[in-house]
C-alpha positions in Angstrom: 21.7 28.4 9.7 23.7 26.5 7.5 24.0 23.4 10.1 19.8 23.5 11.0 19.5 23.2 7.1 21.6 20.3 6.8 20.0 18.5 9.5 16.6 19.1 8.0 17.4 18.2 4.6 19.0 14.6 6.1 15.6 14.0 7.7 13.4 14.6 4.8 16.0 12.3 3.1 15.3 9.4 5.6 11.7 9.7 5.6 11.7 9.1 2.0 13.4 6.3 2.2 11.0 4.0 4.4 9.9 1.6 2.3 6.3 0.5 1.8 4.3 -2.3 3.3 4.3 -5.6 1.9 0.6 -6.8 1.0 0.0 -9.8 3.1 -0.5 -13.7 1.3 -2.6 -16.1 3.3 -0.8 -19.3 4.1 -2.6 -22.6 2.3 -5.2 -21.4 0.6 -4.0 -22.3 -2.7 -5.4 -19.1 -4.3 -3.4 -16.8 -6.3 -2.8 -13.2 -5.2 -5.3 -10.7 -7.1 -7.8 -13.2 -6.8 -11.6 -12.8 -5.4 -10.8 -15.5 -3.4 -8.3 -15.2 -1.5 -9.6 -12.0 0.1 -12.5 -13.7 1.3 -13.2 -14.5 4.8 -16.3 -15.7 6.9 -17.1 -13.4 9.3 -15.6 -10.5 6.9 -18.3 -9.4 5.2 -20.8 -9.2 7.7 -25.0 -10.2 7.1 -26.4 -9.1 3.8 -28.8 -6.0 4.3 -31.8 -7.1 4.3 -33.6 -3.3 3.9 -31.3 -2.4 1.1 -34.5 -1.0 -1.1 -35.8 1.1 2.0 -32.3 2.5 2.4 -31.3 3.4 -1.4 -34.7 4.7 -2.0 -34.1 6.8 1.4 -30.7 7.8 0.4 -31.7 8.9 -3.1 -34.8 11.2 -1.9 -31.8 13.8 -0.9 -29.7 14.0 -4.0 -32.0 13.4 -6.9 -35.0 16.1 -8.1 -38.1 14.7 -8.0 -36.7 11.5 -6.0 -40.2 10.3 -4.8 -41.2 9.6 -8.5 -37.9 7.7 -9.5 -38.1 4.5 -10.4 -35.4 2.0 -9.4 -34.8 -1.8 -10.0 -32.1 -3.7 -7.7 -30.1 -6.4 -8.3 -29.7 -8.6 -4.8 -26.4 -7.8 -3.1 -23.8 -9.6 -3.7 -20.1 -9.8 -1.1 -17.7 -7.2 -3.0 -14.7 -5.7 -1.2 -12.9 -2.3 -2.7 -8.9 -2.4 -2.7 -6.3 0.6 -1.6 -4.9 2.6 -5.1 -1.4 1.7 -4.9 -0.2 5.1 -4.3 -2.3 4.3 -0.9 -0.5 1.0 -0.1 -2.3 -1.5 -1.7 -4.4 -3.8 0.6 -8.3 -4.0 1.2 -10.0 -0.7 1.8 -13.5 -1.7 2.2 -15.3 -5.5 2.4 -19.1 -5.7 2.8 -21.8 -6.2 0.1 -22.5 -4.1 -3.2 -25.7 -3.8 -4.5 -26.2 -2.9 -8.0 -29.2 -0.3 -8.9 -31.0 1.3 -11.8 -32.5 4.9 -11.3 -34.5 6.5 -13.5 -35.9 10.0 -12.6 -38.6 12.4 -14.4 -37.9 15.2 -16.2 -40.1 18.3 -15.7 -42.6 17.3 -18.2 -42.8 13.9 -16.7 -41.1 11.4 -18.9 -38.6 9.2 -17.6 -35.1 9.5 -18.2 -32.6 6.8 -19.2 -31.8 4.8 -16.0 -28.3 5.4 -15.0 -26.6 2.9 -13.0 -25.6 3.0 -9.8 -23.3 0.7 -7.2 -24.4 1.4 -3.4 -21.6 -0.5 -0.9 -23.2 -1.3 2.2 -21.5 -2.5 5.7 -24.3 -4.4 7.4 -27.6 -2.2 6.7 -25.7 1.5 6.2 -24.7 2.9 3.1 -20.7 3.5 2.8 -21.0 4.6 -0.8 -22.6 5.5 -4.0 -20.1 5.0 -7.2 -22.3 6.1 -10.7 -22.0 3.4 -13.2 -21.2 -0.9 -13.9 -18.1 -1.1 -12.8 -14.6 0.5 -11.3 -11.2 -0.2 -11.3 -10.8 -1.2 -7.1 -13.7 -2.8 -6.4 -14.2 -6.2 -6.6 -17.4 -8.7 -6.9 -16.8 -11.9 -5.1 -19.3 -14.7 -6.2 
């Protein structure tokens, strides 16, 4: 008992130990790491989505009351790419375009409420996310 204990505890010792990935620098570039730069790539990102209103408003008409009244307004979409926490590694998690979107819905009585922002990531012409509000700490707007 005491030997299979041992044995276990030694493993679960050594798998603590592996050390984490490096994050990878491209060679030449001249960029600095961190940069919006130096993540970017040409084929990476894919074609803008060209539907992008079709598909938000389409999106929307399943998790917002009264959806079909809503009014939006859209930003174009711009290349963005959302990094790893830390705790996860680092690195890129997702690279496509972000477009950034007002929504205002109406209340029961009719009047419109106070448009709350929204940031739909796209890959090609399907939605990957929907993050409330202007900004957030891993993703990244590359202009």
């Amino acid at each position: 008992m005491k030997h299979s204990l041992v044995i276990l505890s030694l493993s679960v010792l050594f798998v603590g130990c592996v050390p984490a990935p490096q994050p990878t620098i491209g060679l030449g570039t001249g960029i600095g790491i961190g940069t919006a730069q130096s993540h970017e790539n040409n084929g990476a990102y894919g074609q803008p989505p060209h539907l992008y209103a079709t598909a938000i408003r389409t999106y929307f008409s399943t998790k917002l009351k009264r959806a079909s009244q809503a009014q939006y307004r859209f930003k174009p979409p711009v290349k963005a790419y959302k990094k790893k926490g830390l705790a996860y590694g680092g690195g890129v998690a997702w690279r496509g375009w972000l477009v950034e979107t007002l929504v205002a819905t109406p209340s029961r009585t009719g009047r419109l409420s106070t448009p709350k922002p929204h940031m739909i990531l796209f890959s090609g012409e399907q939605i990957v996310e929907d993050i409330l509000g202007k900004s957030h700490k891993l993703l990244v707007k590359v202009e």
